[in-house]
C-alpha positions as CSV (number, residue, x, y, z in Angstrom):
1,X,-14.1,2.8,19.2
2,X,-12.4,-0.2,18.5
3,X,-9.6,-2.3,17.1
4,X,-10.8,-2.4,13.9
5,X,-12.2,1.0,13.7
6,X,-8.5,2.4,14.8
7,X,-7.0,-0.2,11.7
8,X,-9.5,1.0,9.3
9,X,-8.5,5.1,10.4
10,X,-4.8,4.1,9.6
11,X,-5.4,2.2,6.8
12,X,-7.1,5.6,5.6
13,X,-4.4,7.6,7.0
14,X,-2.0,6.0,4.4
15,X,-3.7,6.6,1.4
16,X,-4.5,10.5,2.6
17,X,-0.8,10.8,3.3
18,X,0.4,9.2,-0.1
19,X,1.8,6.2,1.3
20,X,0.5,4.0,-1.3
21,X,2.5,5.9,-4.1
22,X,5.7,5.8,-2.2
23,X,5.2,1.9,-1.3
24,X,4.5,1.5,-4.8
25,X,7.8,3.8,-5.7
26,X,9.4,1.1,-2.8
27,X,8.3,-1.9,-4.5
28,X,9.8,-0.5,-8.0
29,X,13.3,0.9,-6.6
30,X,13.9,-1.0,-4.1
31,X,16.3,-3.8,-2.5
32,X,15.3,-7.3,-2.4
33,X,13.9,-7.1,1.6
34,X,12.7,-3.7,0.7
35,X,10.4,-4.6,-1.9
36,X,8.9,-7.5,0.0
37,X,8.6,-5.2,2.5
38,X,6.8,-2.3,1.0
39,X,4.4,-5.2,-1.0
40,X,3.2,-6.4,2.6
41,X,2.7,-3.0,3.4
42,X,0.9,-2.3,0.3
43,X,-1.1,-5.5,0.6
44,X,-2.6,-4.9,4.5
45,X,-3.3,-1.3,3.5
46,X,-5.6,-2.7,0.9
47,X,-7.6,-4.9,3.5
48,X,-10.3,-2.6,4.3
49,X,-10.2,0.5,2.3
50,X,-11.3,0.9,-1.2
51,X,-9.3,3.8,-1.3
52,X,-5.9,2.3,-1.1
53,X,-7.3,-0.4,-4.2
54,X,-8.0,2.5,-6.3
55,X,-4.1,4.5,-5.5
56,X,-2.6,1.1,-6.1
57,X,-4.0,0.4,-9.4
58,X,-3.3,4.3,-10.6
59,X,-0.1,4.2,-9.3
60,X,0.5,1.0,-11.6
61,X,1.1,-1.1,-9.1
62,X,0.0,-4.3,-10.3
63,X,2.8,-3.6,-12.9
64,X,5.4,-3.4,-10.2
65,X,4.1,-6.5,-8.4
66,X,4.4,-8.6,-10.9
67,X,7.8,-7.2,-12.2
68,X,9.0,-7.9,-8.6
């Protein structure tokens, strides 16, 4: 296995544990650093996994992006 097998596992690993939602919830609620914070995570998440595109548009997060 390697490096981009392991980032694409993790990148899956978010999205089975719900950690799109709660960066989206981040992005929304947050602090200033916060949010940029959680919309980087959000935004390498997204790279290679279809999965965390489809969580991030139900969990209306191009809403919060822009209305960051």
């Amino acid at each position: 296995m390697n490096f981009a097998d392991y980032f694409v596992d993790a990148q899956e690993e978010v999205n089975r544990l719900g950690g799109i939602e709660r960066l989206v919830y981040l992005m929304e609620t947050g602090v200033g650093r916060v949010k940029t914070a959680a919309a980087a995570a959000v935004a390498n998440s997204m790279t290679a996994c279809q999965a965390n595109r489809i969580s991030f548009q139900e969990a209306n997060g191009v809403q919060h992006t822009l209305s960051m």
